[in-house]
DOZA-81333 format. One record per residue (C-alpha): residue in three letters; x, y, z; residue number from 1. Coordinates in steps of 0.1 Angstrom, whole numbers, m for minus. Layout:
% DOZA-81333
ALA	X	Y	Z	NUM;
...
% end
This chain:
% DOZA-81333
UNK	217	2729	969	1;
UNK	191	2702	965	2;
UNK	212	2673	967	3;
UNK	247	2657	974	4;
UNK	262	2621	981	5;
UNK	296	2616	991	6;
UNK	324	2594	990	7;
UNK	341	2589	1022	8;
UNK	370	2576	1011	9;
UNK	402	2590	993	10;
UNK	411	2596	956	11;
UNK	441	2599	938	12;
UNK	446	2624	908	13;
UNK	466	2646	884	14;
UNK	458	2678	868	15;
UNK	437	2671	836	16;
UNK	454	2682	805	17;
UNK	434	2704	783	18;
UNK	411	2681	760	19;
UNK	406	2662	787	20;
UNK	383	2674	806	21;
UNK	344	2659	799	22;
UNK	323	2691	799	23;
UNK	350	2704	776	24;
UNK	362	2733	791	25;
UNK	400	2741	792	26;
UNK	418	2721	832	27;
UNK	423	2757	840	28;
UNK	400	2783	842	29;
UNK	388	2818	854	30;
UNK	350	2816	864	31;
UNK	329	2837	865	32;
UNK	333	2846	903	33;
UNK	372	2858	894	34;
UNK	384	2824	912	35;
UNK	411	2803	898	36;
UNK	391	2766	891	37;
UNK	403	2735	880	38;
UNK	399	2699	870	39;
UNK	414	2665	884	40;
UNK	418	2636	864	41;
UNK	412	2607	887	42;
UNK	441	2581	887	43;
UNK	427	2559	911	44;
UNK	413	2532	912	45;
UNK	374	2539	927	46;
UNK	346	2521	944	47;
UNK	325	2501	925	48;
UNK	291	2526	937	49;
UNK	308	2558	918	50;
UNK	296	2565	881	51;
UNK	322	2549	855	52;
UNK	316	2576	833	53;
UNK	329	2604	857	54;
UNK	365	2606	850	55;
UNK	373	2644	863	56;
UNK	363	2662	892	57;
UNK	365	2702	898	58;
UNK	382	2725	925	59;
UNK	391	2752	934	60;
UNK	424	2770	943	61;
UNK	416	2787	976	62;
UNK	413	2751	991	63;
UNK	452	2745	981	64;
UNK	461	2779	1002	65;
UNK	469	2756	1032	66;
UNK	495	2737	1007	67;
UNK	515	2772	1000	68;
UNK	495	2785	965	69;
UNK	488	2821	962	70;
UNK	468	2833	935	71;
UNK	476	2869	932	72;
UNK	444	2882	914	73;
UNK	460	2913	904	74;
UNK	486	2894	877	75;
UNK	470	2888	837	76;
UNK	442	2863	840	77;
UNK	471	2839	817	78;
UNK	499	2844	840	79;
UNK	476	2831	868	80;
UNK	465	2803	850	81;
UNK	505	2797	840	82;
UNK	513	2797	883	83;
UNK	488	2774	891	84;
UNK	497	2746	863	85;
UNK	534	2749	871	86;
UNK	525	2743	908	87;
UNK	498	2715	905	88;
UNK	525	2695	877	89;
UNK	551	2685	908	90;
UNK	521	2671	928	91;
UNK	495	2641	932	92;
UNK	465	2654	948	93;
UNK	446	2632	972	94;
UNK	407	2643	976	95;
UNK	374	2632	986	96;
UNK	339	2636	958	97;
UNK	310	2653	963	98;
UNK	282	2651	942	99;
UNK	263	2682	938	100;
UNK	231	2687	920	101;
UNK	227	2729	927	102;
UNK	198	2732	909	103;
UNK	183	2698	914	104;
UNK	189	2682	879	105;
UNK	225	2695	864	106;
UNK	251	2679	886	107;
UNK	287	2678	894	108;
UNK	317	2662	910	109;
UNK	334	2681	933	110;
UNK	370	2676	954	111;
UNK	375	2682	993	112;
UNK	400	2680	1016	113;
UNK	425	2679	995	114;
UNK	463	2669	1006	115;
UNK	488	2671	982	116;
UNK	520	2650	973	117;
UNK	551	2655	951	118;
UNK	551	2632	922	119;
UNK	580	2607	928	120;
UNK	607	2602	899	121;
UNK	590	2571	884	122;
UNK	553	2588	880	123;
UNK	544	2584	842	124;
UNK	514	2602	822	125;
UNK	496	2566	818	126;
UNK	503	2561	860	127;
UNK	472	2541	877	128;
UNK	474	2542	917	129;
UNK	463	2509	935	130;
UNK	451	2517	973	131;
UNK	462	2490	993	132;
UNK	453	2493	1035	133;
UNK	472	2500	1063	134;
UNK	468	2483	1095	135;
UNK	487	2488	1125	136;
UNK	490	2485	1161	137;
UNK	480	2517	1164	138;
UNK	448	2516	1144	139;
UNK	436	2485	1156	140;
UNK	448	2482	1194	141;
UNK	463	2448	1185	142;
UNK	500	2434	1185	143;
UNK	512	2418	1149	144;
UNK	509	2386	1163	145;
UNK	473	2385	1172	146;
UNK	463	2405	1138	147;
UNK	478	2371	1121	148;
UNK	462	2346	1143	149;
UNK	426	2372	1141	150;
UNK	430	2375	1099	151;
UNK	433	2337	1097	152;
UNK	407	2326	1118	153;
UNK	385	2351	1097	154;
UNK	377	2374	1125	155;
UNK	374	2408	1127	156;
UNK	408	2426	1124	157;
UNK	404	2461	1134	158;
UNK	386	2491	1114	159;
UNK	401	2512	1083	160;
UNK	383	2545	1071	161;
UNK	397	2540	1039	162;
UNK	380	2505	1030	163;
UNK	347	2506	1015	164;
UNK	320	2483	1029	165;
UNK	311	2472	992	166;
UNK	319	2432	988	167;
UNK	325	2446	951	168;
UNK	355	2466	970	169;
UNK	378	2439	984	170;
UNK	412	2446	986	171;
UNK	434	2421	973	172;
UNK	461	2432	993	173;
UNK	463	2450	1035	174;
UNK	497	2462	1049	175;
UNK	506	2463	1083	176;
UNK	527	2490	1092	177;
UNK	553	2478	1124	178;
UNK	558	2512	1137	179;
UNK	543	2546	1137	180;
UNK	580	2566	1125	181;
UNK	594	2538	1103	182;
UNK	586	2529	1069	183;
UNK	582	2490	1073	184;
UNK	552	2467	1062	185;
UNK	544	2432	1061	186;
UNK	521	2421	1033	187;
UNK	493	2401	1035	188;
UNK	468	2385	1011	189;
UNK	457	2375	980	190;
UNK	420	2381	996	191;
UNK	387	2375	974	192;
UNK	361	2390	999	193;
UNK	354	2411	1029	194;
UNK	328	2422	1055	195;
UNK	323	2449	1075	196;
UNK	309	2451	1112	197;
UNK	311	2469	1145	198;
UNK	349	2450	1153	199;
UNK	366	2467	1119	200;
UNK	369	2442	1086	201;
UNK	376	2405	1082	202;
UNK	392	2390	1051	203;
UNK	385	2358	1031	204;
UNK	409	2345	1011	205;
UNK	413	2319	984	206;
UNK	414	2283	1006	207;
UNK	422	2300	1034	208;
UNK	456	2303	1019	209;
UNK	471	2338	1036	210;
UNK	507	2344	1028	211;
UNK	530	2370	1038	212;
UNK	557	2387	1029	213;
UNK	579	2418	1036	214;
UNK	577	2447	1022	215;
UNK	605	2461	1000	216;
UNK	616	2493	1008	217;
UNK	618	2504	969	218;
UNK	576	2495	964	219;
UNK	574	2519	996	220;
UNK	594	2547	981	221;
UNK	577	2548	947	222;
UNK	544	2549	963	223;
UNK	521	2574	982	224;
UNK	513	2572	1019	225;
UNK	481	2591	1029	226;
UNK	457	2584	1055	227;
UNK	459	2545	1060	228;
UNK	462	2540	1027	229;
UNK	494	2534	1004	230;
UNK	488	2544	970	231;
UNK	510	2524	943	232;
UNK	517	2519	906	233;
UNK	490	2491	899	234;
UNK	522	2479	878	235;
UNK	543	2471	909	236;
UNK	509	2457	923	237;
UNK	506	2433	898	238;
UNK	548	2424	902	239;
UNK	535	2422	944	240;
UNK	510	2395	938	241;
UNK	532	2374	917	242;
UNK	559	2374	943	243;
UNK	531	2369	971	244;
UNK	520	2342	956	245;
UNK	556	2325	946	246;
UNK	575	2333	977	247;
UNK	551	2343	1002	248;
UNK	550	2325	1036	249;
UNK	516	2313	1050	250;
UNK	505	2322	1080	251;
UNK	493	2306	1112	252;
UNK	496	2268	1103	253;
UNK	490	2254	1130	254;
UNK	451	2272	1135	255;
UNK	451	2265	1098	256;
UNK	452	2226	1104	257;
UNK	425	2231	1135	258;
UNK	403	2250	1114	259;
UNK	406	2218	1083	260;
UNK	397	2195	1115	261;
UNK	368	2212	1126	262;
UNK	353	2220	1092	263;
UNK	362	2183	1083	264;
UNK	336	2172	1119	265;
UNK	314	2201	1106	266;
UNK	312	2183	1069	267;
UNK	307	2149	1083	268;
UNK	277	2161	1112	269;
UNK	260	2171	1078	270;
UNK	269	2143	1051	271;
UNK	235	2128	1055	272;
UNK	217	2163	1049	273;
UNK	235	2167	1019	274;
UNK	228	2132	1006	275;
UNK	188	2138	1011	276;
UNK	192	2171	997	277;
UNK	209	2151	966	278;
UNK	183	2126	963	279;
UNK	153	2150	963	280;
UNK	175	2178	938	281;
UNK	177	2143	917	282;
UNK	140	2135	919	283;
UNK	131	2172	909	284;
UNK	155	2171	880	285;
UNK	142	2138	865	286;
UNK	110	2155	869	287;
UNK	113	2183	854	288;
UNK	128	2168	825	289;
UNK	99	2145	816	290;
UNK	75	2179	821	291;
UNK	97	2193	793	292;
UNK	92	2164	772	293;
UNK	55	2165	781	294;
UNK	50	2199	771	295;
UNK	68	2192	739	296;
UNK	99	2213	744	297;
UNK	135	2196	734	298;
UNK	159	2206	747	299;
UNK	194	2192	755	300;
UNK	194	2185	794	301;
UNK	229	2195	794	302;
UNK	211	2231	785	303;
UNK	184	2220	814	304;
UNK	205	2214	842	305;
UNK	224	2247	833	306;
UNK	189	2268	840	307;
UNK	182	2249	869	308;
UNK	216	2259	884	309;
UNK	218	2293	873	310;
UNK	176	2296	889	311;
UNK	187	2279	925	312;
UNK	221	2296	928	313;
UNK	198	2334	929	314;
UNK	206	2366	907	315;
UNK	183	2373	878	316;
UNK	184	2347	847	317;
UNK	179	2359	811	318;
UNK	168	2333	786	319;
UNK	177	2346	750	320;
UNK	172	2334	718	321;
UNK	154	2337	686	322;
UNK	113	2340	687	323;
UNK	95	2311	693	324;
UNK	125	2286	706	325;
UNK	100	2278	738	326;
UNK	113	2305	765	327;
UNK	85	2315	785	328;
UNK	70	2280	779	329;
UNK	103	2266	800	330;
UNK	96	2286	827	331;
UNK	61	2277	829	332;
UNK	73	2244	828	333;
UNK	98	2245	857	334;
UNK	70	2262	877	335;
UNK	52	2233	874	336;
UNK	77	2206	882	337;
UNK	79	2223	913	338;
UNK	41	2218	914	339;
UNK	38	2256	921	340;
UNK	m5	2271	922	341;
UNK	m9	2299	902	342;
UNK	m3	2324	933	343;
UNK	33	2318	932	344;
UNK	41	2320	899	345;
UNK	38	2356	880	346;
UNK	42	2366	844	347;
UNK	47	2403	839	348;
UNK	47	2415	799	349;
UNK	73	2444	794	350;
UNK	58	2474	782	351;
UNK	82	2494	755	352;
UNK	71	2526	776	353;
UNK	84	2517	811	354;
UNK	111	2543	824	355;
UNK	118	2536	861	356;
UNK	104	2513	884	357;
UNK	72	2532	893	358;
UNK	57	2514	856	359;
UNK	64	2484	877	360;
UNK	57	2488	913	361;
UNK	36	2517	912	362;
UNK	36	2554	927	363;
UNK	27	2574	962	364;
UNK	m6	2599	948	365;
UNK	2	2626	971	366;
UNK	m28	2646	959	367;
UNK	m53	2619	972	368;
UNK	m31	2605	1003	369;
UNK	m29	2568	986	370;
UNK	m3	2546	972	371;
UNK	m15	2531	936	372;
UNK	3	2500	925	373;
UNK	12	2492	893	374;
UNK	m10	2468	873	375;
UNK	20	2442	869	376;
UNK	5	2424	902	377;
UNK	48	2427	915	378;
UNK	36	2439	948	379;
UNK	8	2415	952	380;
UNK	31	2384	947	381;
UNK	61	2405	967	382;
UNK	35	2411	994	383;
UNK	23	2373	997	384;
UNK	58	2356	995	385;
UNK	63	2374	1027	386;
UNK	30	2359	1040	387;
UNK	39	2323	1026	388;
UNK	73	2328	1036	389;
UNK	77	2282	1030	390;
UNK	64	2291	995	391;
UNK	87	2294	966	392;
UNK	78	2321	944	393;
UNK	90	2333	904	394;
UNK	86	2363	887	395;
UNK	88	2361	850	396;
UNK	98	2393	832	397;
UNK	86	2381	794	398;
UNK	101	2401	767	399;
UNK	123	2424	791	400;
UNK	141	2442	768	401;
UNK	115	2457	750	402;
UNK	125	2485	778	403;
UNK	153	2494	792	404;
UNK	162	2469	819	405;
UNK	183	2494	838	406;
UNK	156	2521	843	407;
UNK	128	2497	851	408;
UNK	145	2471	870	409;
UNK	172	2491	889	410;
UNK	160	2492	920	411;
UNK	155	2458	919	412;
UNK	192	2451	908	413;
UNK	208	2468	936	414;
UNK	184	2449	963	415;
UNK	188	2418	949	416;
UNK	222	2416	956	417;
UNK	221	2420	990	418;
UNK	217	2401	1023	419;
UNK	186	2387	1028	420;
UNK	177	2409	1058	421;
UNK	189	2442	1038	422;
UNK	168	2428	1006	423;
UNK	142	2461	1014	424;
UNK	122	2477	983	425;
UNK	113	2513	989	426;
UNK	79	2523	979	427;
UNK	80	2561	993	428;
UNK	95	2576	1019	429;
UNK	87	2571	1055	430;
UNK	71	2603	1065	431;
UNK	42	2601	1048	432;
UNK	30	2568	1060	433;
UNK	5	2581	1085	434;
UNK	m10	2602	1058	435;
UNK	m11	2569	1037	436;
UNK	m47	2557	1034	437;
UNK	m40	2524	1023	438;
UNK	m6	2518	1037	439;
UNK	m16	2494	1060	440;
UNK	m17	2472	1024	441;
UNK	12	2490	1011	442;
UNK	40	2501	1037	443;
UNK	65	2525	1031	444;
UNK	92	2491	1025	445;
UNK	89	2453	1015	446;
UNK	113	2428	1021	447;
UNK	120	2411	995	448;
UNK	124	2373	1006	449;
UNK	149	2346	992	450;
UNK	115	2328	980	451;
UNK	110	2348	952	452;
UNK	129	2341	920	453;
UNK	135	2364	893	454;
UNK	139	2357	855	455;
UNK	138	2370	824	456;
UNK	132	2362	786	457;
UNK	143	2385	758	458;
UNK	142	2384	720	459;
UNK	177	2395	703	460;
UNK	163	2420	673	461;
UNK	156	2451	660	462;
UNK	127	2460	683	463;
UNK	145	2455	719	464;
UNK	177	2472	732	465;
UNK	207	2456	744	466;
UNK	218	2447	780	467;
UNK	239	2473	804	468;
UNK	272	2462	819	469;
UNK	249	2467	853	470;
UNK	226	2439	839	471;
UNK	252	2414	825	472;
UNK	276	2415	855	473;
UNK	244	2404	879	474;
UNK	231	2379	855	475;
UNK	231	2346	836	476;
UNK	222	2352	801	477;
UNK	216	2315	788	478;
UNK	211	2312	753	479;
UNK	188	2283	744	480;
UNK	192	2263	711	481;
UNK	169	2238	697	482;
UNK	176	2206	685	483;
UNK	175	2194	647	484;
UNK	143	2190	633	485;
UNK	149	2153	626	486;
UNK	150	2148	661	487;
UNK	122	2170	670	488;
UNK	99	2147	649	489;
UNK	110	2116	663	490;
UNK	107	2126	695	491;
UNK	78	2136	695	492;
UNK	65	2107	680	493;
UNK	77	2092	710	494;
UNK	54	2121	730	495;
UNK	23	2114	717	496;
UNK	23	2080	716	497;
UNK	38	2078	752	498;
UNK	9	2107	767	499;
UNK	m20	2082	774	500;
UNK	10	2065	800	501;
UNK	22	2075	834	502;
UNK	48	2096	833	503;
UNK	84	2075	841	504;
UNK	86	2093	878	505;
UNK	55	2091	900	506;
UNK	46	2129	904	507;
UNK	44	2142	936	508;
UNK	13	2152	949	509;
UNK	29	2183	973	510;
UNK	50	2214	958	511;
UNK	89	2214	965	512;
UNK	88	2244	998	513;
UNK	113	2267	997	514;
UNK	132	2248	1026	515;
UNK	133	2219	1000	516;
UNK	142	2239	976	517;
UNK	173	2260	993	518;
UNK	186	2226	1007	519;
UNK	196	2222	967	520;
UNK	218	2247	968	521;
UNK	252	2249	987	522;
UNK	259	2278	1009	523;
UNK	302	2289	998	524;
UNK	314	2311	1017	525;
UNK	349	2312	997	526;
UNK	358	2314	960	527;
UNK	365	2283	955	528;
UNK	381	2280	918	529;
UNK	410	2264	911	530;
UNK	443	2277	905	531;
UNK	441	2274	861	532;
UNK	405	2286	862	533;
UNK	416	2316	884	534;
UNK	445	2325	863	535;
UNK	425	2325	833	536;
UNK	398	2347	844	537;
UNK	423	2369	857	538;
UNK	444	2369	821	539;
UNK	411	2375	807	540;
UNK	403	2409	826	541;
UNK	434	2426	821	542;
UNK	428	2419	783	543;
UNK	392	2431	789	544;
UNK	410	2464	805	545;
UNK	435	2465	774	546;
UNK	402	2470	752	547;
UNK	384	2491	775	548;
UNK	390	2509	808	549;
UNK	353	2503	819	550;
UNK	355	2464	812	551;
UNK	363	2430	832	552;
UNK	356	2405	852	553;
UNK	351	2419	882	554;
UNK	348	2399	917	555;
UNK	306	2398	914	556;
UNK	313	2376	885	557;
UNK	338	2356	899	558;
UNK	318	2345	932	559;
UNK	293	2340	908	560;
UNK	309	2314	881	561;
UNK	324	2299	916	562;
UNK	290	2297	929	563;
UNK	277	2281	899	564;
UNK	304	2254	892	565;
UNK	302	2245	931	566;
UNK	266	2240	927	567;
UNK	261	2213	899	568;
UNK	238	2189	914	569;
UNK	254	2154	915	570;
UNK	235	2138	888	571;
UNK	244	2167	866	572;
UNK	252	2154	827	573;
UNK	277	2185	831	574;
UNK	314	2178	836	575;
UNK	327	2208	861	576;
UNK	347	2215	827	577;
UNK	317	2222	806	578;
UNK	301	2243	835	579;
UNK	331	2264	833	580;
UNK	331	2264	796	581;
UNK	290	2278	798	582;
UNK	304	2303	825	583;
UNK	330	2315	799	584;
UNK	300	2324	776	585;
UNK	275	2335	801	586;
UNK	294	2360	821	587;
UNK	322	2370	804	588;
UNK	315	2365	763	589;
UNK	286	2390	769	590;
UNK	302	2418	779	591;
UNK	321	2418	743	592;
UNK	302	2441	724	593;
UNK	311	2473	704	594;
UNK	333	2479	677	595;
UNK	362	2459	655	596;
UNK	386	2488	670	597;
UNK	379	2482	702	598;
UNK	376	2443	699	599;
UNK	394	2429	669	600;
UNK	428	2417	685	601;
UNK	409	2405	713	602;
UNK	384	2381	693	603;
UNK	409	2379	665	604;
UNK	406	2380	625	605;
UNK	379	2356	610	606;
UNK	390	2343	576	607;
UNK	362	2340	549	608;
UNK	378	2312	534	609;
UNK	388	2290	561	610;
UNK	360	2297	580	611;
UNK	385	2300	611	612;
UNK	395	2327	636	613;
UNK	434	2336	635	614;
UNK	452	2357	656	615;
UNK	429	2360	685	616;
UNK	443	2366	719	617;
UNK	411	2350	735	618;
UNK	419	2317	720	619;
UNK	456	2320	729	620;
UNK	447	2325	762	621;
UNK	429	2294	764	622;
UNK	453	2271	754	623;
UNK	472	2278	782	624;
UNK	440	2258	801	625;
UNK	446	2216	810	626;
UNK	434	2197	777	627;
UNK	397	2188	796	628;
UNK	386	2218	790	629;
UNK	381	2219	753	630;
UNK	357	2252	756	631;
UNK	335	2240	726	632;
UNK	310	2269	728	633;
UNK	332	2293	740	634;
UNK	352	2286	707	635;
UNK	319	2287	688	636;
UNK	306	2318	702	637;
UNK	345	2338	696	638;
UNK	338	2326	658	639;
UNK	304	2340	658	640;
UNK	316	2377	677	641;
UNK	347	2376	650	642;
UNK	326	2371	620	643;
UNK	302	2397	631	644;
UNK	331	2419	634	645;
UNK	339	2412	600	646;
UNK	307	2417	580	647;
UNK	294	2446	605	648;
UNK	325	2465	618	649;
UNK	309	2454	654	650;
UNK	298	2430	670	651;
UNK	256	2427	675	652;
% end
């Protein structure tokens, strides 16, 4: 075997029905070793790190001889086949996944340690288990009492096998189980995020708002206990949140209002950083503006202030639009607001060939014992913003979708996501550094720092290919319009004439540092939307799921709109209602694409003759939204999709 990953924690599954198994084969089969095999169809939901596309994983029936199967080999092949579907029906299987690759390039999912459960008298074909963790005394070495008084402080709460470490992973809901022989939980949550450290998990949750509630003896029945984890119909989770949310009781009030007083001291120790950090965000802003008009681009600065917030709030942002609307020249142009030298600002032309990131960051020549970097000077600016750590740095990808973003830049889109101490590129592995000749230039890792910036332009046409879910759920795709030409002209009338004269705002003679520039942005530790902008987003993904198992909104792109709205700088020409509106577009309207099947009640019908979009579910759903938020573009850009749909049977 050349390789394997796997996934510590549990699944939940069926037996496949024939048909649906993905390489095709019947969910019970003979191979070729005489050994009854067959395939699970996962009913779980999984961790955001395993492969979308993998909905069936294989085993074998010798490991269910500690569960009382017996495959007597010496009955027809079909009567074997018969004994092992009739016992598998009455049972939901709970398993771990390999990955194998046995020959290095095929590869598999495989089961292990399997436990089995009978199917309880509600389980339906179209069932989809929720895990929600257990905690308990037990587990965690702590009474009820201080688990509360720990989970709303936002400390550590004890450790859980079963929870994955991902922040893409959080559990809405946790359990605690009173005692070891009984069958009685209290229910905590809703939770948006969660970290994981030596002292177990902590849990975030929206305003600090914990409730709890008992747990009903009838959710507890129709569920599935196995190993800290309690499996249930996501159905009954769905009806749980709703009553956690209505009825539940909070928890811990009293640290709840000491916490509010200290974070109120906390807030005022620090109003007069935040109202420098205001002023000099204002003075860059105003700055940058008259560059744009000085380099002849017009744009709206409702559109400016939007790039600006999407750039100091991190990820990767994506400017699209038609050829020759001024893309790279902006960035250019926001470079040099910032007074950036031509060291820290990088422009790397996407070639149509690139496949993985070597085209990018170059390859370890083991022949000649040297490391040969790409040409796209990546490392050389990676390499120096370590150096120049006070230095801000960008990295312009121009054209990026001439390749495939995914291949070339994947490396990069896990990394980026990540703590900046765990931001770590890996350039070859570690055992050949001594027999490196030039690694003392080029290590076997390089941090990449929170000074570097990365953005992208693409054209939308025949030539490039379209973004990957991976891309648009880690990034800000702004799409860039240009004013009327009327206006063009007059204003830059108003250019030329105005050039020979100082510019408005006395330009400074020293760059913004990156210190400057990170005191723009606000640090949130919480997801801090309110309660209609929540409920939307959430109405909005279940539709998403309606469409497509594979689609929503998942919690990366909610603490990113949150992180966004939260960060409008003061002076913004944005209402928080228009930020949420260019959110709606941004991060959520992209991922529609694909067929009028899949899409049409979603985005609704588009009438030819009215010139209107009827019957959409999208637009009914934001109605239910406060009358401020009129969602202009978001309405413009559902009238664009539907009209697409309409002429091209998709959407482009």
């Amino acid at each position: 075997m050349y390789g394997a990953r796997k996934w510590g924690i549990s699944f939940a599954g069926v037996l496949a029905n024939d048909g649906e198994v993905s390489t095709g084969r019947n969910s019970i089969i003979i191979n070729r070793n005489n050994n009854l095999q067959f395939y699970i169809r996962i009913i779980s939901t999984p961790p955001e790190n395993f492969p979308r596309q993998v909905k069936d994983v294989c085993c074998y029936a010798e490991d269910l001889d500690n569960w009382g199967f017996y495959d007597n080999t010496s009955l027809p092949d079909y009567q074997r086949r018969e004994e092992l579907e009739e016992f598998l029906n009455r049972y939901v299987l709970f398993f771990q996944v390999e990955l194998r690759k046995p020959n290095g390039v095929s590869e598999f999912h495989i089961a292990k340690n399997i436990h089995i459960v009978k199917k309880s008298d509600s389980f339906r074909t179209d069932t989809i288990l929720e895990p929600i963790p257990i905690f308990s005394e037990e587990t965690t070495e702590r009474t009820q009492e201080v688990f509360e008084q720990q989970l709303q402080k936002n400390k550590y709460v004890g450790d859980n096998k079963q929870v994955s470490n991902s922040d893409d992973d959080t559990p809405s809901m946790i359990l605690w189980k009173h005692r070891p022989e009984q069958h009685e939980y209290t229910l905590y949550g809703e939770f948006s995020k969660h970290e994981y450290a030596n002292g177990g998990f902590r849990f975030n949750s929206y305003l600090n708002d914990i409730k709890s509630m008992n747990l009903q003896m009838d959710f507890v029945l129709e569920s599935y206990l196995h190993d800290q984890v309690l499996f249930m119909d996501s159905k009954h989770c769905e009806e749980l949140q709703k009553m956690l949310k209505g009825y539940g009781e909070p928890i811990g009030n009293s640290t709840f209002e000491t916490l509010v007083g200290e974070e109120e001291q906390e807030a005022s120790n620090i109003k007069n950083e935040e109202n420098d950090s205001d002023y000099k965000e204002a003075e860059f802003m105003e700055l940058f503006i008259n560059e744009c008009k000085r380099w002849g681009l017009y744009y709206d600065d409702k559109d400016l202030y939007n790039f600006h917030t999407a750039m100091k709030t991190g990820g990767l942002v994506v400017l699209a639009g038609m050829s020759g609307t001024g893309k790279s020249k902006l960035v250019q142009c926001y470079a040099h607001a910032l007074k950036l030298s031509k060291d820290q600002l990088l422009f790397i032309p996407v070639r149509p060939f690139w496949q993985d990131d070597a085209d990018v960051i170059g390859y370890l020549d083991t022949l000649h014992n040297v490391y040969r970097p790409g040409d796209s000077g990546l490392l050389n600016l990676l390499t120096r913003a370590n150096d120049y750590s006070d230095d801000l740095h960008i990295v312009c990808f121009d054209e990026m979708n001439l390749a495939r973003v995914e291949h070339y830049f994947s490396q990069f889109l896990s990394v980026l996501e990540l703590e900046e101490n765990k931001r770590i590129l890996h350039l070859y592995n570690d055992e050949y550094s001594s027999r490196i000749y030039n690694q003392n230039l080029f290590p076997s890792t390089l941090r990449i720092g929170s000074n570097v910036i990365f953005v992208g332009t693409v054209n939308l046409d025949e030539s490039t290919y379209h973004f990957s879910d991976k891309v648009l759920d880690r990034a800000n795709v702004i799409s860039l319009d240009i004013k009327p030409y009327s206006d063009v002209l007059t204003m830059e009338e108003e250019r030329i004439r105005e050039l020979p004269k100082p510019a408005n705002v006395t330009p400074r003679e020293n760059p913004f540092t990156f210190d400057m520039y990170k005191s723009f942005k606000r640090i949130e530790r919480e997801i801090l939307l309110n309660p209609e902008e929540s409920k939307l987003l959430w109405e909005l993904h279940k539709e998403f799921q309606n469409c497509s198992r594979n689609l929503g909104i998942g919690w990366r792109i909610i603490r990113q709109v949150s992180n966004f709205l939260n960060n409008l700088p003061s002076v913004a020409p944005l209402s928080r209602e228009e930020a949420f509106d260019i959110q709606v577009v941004q991060r959520v309207l992209t991922k529609i694409r694909g067929s009028e099947e899949q899409f049409l009640e979603l985005l609704g019908h588009y009438n030819p003759d009215t010139k209107q979009v009827e019957q959409s579910k999208f637009l009914d759903l934001l109605t239910s939204m406060p009358n401020t938020y009129e969602f202009n573009r978001t309405k413009d850009l559902i009238k664009e999709k539907s009209r697409e749909l309409r002429i091209y049977g998709h959407t482009v």
